[in-house]
N, C-alpha and C positions, 0 to 999 in steps of 0.2 A: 727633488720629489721624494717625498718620505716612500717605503719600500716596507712590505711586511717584514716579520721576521719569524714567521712560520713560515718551515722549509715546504715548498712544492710538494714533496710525498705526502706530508701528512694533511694538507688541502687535498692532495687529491682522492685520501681514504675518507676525507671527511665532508667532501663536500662535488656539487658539481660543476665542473668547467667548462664543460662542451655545451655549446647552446643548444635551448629546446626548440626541437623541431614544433612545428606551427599546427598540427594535429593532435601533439599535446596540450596545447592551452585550452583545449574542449575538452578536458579531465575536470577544468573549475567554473570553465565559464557555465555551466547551470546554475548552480548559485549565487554566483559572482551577478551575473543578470538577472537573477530575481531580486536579491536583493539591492541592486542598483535601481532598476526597476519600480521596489518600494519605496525608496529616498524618492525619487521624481515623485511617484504620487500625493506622497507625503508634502511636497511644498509646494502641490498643485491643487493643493486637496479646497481649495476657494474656487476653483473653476470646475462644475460638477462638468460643466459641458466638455471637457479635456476629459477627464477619466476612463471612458469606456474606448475613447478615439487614442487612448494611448495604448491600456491592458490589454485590447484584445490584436491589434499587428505584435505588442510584445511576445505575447504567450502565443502566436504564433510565430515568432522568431525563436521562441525558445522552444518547440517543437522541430525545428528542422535545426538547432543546435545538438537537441537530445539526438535526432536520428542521424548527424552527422558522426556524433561520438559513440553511436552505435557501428557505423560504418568502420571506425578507422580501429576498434576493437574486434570486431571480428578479421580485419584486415593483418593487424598485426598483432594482435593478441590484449593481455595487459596490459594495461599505460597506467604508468603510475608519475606524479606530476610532485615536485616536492617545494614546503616552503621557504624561504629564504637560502634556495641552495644547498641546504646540509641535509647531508643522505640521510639516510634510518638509518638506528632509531632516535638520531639527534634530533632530524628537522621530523615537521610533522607533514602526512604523508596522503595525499589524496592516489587513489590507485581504483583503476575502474576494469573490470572482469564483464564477461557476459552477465553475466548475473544481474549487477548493480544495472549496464548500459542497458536490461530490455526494462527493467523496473523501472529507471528515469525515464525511456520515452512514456513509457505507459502511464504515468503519472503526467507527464505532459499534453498529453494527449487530453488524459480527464480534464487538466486543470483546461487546454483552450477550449473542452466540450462547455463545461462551467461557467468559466467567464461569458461564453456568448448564450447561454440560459439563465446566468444573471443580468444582461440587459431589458427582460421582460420581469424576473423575480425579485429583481435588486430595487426599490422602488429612490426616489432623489434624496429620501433623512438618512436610508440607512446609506447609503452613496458617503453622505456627507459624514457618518460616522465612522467611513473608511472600511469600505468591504474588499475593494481591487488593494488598496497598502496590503491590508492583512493576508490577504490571497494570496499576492506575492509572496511575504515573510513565509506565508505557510510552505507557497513550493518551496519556496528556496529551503528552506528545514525540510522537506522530506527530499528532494535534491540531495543536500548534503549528507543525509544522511545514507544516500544508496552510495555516493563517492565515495566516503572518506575511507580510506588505510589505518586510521587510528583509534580506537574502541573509545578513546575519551573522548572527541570531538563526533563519536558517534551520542551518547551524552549531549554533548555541546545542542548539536542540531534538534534531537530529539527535544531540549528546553526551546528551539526557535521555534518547531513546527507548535509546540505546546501554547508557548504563550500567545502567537497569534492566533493559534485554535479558538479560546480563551475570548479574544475580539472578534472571531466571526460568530461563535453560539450565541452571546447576549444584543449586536445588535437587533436597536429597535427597543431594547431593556424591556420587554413585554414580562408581568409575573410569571408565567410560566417558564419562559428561556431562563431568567433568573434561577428557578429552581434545578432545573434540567444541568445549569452550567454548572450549581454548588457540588453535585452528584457527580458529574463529569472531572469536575477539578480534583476533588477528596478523592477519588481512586487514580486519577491519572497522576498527580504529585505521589501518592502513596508509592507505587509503581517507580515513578523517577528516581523516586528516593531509596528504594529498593537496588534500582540501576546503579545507582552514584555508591551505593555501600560496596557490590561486585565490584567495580571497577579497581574503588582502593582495593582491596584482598586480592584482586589481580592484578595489581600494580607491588604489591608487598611480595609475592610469590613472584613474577617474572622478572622484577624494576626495569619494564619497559610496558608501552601502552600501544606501540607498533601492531598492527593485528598478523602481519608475515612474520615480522618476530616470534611473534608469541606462537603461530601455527611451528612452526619450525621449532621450538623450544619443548613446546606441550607434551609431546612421546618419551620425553629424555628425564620428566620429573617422575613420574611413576610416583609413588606411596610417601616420598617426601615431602608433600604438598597438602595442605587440604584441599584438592581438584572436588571430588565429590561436594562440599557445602557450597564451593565457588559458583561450581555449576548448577546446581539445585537454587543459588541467590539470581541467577542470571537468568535461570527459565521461569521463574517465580515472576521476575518482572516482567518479563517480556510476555508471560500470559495474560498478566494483568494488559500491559496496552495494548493485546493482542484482542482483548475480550471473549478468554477462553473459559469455562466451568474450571473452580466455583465463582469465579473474581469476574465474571461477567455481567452483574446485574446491572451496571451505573451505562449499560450502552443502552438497553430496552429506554432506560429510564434519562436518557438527557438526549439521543438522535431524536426525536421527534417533537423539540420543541425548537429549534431553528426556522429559519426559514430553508426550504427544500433544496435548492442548490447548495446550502450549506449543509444541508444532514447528507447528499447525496455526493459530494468533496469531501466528506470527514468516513464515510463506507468506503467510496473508493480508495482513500490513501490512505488516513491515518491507522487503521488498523493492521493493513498491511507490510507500513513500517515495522509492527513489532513483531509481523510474522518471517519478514525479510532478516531483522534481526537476530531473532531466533535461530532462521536458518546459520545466516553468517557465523553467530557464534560459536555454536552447537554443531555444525554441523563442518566444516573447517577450522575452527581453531581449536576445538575439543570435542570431537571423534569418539574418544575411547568414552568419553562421561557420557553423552550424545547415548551410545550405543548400553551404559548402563540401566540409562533410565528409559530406555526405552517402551518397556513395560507400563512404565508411570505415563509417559504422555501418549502413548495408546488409549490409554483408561481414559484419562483427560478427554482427548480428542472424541472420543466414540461418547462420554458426557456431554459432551459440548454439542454435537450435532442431535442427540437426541433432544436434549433440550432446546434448543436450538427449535429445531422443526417442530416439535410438540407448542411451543411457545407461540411459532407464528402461524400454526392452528387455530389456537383460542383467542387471537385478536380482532376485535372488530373495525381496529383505525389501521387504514391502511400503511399508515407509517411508520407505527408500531411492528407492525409484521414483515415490515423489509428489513429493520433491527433483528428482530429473530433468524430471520434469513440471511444477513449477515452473520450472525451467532454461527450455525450451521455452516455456512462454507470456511471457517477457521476452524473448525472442528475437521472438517475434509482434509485440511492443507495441515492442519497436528498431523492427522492418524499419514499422510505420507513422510511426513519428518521421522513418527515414529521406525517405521519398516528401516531410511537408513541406507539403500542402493540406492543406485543410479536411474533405476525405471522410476521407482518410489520418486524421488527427488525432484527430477523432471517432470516428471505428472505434477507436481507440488505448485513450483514454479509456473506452470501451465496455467493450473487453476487460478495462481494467484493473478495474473495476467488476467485473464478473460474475466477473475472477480472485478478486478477494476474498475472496468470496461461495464460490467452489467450494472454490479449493483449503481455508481453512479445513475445509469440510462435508466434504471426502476424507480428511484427517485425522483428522474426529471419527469417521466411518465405520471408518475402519483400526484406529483404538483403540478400539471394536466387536468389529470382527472377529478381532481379537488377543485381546481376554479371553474371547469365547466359544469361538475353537480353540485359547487356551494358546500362540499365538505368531503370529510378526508375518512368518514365515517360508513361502515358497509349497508350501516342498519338507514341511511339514509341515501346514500349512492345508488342510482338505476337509469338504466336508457342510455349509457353512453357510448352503446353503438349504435343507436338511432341517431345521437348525436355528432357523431365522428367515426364513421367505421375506417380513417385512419389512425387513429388514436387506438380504435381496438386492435387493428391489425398487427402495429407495433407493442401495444402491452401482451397481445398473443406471443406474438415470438421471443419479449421478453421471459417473460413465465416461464415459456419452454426451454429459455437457456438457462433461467435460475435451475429450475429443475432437473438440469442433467439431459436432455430429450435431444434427438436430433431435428435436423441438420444444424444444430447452433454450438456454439464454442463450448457450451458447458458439457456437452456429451462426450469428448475425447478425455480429457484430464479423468474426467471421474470414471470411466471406464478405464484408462489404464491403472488408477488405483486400484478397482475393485481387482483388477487381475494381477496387479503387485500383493494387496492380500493372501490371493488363494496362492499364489505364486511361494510367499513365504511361509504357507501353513495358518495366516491371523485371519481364519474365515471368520471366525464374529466381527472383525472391523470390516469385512468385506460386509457381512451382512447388514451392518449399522449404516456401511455407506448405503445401503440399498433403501432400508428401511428409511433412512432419514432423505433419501430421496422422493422415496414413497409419500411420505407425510409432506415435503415440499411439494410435490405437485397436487396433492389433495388440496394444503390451503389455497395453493394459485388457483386451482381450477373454481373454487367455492366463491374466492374475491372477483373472479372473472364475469362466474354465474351471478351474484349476486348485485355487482357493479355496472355490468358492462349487458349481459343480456336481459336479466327482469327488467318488466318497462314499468313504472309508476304508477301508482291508483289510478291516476288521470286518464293514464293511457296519451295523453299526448305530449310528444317531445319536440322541443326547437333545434335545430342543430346548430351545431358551435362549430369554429372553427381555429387551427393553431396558428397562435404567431410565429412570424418568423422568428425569435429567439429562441423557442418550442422546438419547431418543428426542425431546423436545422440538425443541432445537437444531437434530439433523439432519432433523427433519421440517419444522421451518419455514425452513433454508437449501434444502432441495431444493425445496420448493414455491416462495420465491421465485425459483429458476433457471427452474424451468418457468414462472411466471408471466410471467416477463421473455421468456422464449422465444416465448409463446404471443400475448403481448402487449408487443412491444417497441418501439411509437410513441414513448411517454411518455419512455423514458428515452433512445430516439435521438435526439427532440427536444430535448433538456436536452445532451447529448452534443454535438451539430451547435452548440449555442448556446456553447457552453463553448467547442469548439476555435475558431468565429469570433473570441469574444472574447482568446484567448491569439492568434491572429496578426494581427486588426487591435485593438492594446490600448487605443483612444482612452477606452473609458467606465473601465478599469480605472486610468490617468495623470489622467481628471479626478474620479474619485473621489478620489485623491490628493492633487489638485494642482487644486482648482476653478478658480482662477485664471490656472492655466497653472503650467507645470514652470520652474521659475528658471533665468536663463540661464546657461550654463556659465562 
């Protein structure tokens, strides 16, 4: 039997030989199963009647994969899962922190809220154009992209959530979606390519693409480096797929030409990718630039929410104005990047959480209240709580949590921001978060009044009622916003645990690197 002849020591600096315990192979299977997942679709895609009888026990098996890899990270910390055996920074490196593990449940969570909102939305052409493949491909990209350990495979994912993106805007190839997707692709490629430029000059500067490596590395270059452009190339992109001011116009302008489960799966995940990004980068692996610009994406962020909510003011489609109101809560979750502690931080995370969670359940709401008043339009919408006063009852307590208002999830995050402002002296972003709260609950209340209580010339209304693909989904996202509201210890503890670990990253570099990080 042939025998290697690399000595033992040097396998064992370079690689692993102790087998993986069985807790870590849920570092990849997110992924790994969606993208499995999509292959089955994909060579089932002639049998519409399989499709929905497969996606939706999947994407709820991949919900209790996510919260199981939640478990066994707060159990034992870091996990970090490596490819082909060879440690960092040779092999390449999935590695899951609190951080990534509450963003992938929650992203799963959306995606099984979706899936079974697309059984009523999803009609059998676009079926057959492949909305459950694409779905998949899309989790599985933003999946990987909360796992992975390595900044180029964060790249990598960031092109899978994209191009499937890509296949859920234009199904149904309606002229409009067409336009919406031209506007959506020109800034989102713009942005990528943005990414792809950072990476090489971060690969030129560290010659590693490990993201423990590079944290570890980062405090030792000091003034030798161009850090400053690097970092400035890397927030630049990541604002762009973040849809932060100025580079925010192509969201108003292409979420509201999908079909609604789709604009309300591209609010809940895709933008939060680049705001999770943001953090990860900026906020762990470069610290000291992070804390440079600080000042800059203050500004930013306090732009972004005012326009933001000034924006979803002046809309009269209501689909439009959930777009602005996305605008606005990334402009929240900037201005806590900006500040930079740990109160900040957590709050950040928080918000990004429960954004998830809402804006999705506001868009399955809208495309409700679109098919029972025959448009999506305010100047035409009225009586739909003669229609459904449970329909209104749930777009109430929606509003209230976009809005920051109690007892729903949105009032805790944004409350500990505004007190992380005053806390560090930045009372104007405090005031911006108020004001831009203000102006959010102004348009909700206006869309409410205008939609939901004026009753029609006619004065007489039929009442409608939800299907169960409906009613399901938005019944169980609005309960878990109040549940979170009513009860938000559990997740502000997991929150506080997360952003410790993103700015002191010691257990997350020796998950990595047991040994120690290799010297440069």
């Amino acid at each position: 039997m042939a025998t290697s002849s690399i000595p033992l020591e040097a396998l064992e600096k370079s690689m692993t030989l102790a087998s993986v315990p069985a807790a870590h192979w849920l570092v990849i299977a997110p992924p790994v199963w969606c993208l499995l997942l999509g292959a089955i679709l994909i060579m089932t895609r002639k049998r519409m009647d399989l499709q929905a009888w497969l996606a939706i026990p999947a994407l709820a098996g991949l919900v209790l994969i996510d919260a199981g890899l939640l478990a066994a990270v707060i159990r034992e910390g870091p996990i970090t899962m490596v490819m082909g055996r060879w440690l960092p920074p040779f092999g390449i490196a999935f590695t899951v922190d609190p951080t990534g593990a509450l963003f992938n449940l929650t992203a799963g969570i959306a995606a099984l809220a979706g899936g079974i909102a697309a059984l009523g939305d999803i009609d059998r052409t676009r079926r057959a154009y492949g909305f459950f493949p694409f779905l998949f491909l899309m989790v599985g990209g933003v999946s990987g992209a909360f796992l992975t350990g390595d900044i180029f495979n964060l790249y990598v994912w960031f092109e899978v959530l994209l191009i499937s993106s890509f296949g859920l805007i234009i199904l149904g190839s309606e002229r409009e979606q067409l336009d919406g997707a031209t506007k959506y692709a020109i800034l989102n490629l713009i942005g990528t390519t943005l990414f792809l430029i950072a990476v090489g000059i971060l690969y030129a500067v560290f010659g590693t693409l490990n993201m423990a490596d590079i944290a570890a590395r980062a405090p030792t270059l000091g003034a030798s480096a161009p850090m400053m452009t690097l970092s400035l190339v890397f927030i630049t992109a990541f604002l762009m797929k973040a849809a932060a001011f100025p580079v925010n116009s192509w969201l108003p302008a292409s979420y509201h030409t999908p079909r609604i489960v789709v604009a309300g799966l591209f609010a809940g995940l895709l933008t939060k990718v680049g705001v999770y990004a943001l953090i990860r980068v900026m906020v762990m692996l470069l610290p000291q630039e992070a804390n440079a610009y600080s000042t800059l994406i203050g500004v930013i962020a306090a732009l972004t929410m005012i326009t933001g909510a000034l924006g979803a003011l002046a809309q009269a489609d209501l689909r439009r104005m959930l777009g602005y109101m996305v605008i606005t809560g990334i402009g929240i979750m900037l201005a806590g990047i900006s500040f930079g502690a740990q109160t900040a931080i957590s709050a950040t995370l928080f918000y990004a959480l429960h954004s998830m969670i809402v804006m999705l359940a506001l868009y399955l709401m809208v495309g409700v209240a679109g098919r029972m008043g025959g448009s999506f339009s305010l100047h035409d919408l009225s009586g739909l709580y003669a229609k459904s006063p449970l329909l209104s009852a749930i777009a109430l307590a929606l509003f209230f949590s976009v809005s920051g208002l109690p007892p729903f999830s949105g009032f805790w995050p944004k409350a500990m921001l505004i007190k992380a402002a005053f806390d560090f002296g930045a009372w104007w972003q405090g005031a911006v978060i108020l004001v831009s709260g203000l102006l959010t609950t102004i348009a909700a209340t206006r869309a409410f009044a205008l939609g939901w209580w004026r009753m029609p010339a006619s004065g007489t209304v039929e009442p409608a009622r939800m299907l169960a693909s409906e009613l399901i989904p938005l019944s169980a996202l609005t309960l878990l916003s109040l549940g979170i509201g009513l009860y938000p210890e559990p997740l502000l503890a997991l929150a506080q645990t997360a952003a410790a670990g993103l700015l002191e990253p010691t257990a997350y570099l020796h998950s990595v690197f047991p040994q120690g990080a290799p010297t440069p």
